[in-house]
N, C-alpha and C positions, 0 to 999 in steps of 0.2 A: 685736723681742722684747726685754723686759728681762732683764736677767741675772739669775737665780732660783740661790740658793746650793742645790748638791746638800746640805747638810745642811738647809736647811728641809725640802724637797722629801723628803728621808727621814724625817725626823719625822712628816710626812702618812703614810706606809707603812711602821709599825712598826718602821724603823730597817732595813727591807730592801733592798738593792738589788733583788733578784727577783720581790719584790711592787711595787715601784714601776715596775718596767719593763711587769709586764703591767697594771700597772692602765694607764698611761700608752699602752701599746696598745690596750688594749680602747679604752678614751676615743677615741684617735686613730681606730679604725675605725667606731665611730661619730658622729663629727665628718664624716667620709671619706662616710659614705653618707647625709647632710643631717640631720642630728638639731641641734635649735639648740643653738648654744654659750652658754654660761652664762656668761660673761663679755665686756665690751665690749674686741673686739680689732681691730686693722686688717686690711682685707679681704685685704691678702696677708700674712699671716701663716698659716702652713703648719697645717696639722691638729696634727701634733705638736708645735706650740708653743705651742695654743691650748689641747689638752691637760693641759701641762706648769702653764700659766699659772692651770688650773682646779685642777687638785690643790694647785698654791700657796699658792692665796687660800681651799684647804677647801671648794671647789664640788662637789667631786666625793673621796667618800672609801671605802675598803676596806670591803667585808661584812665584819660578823664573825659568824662559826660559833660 
């Protein structure tokens, strides 16, 4: 996995750490139980870094209420 600065990675979630953790969860538990990944990553690469790598690139972003 590349090295993903925690401040891009917070700018994807509102500048929260709290909201970035669960989104980055949620994500990973559905990576975890076969839902395809949106991004091309290498096959051992861990659910939560495949995750990580989608909220990076803005694959994957926060609902807003």
């Amino acid at each position: 996995m590349a090295y993903i600065p925690i401040e891009q990675l917070l700018d994807k979630a509102d500048n929260s750490m709290y909201k970035l953790v669960m989104l980055a969860a949620k994500r990973t538990l559905e990576i975890a139980e076969g839902q395809p990944k949106l991004v091309s990553a290498n096959s051992s690469l861990k659910p939560s870094g495949v995750a990580l790598e989608e909220i990076a690139e803005g694959k994957v972003k926060l609902k807003k209420k």
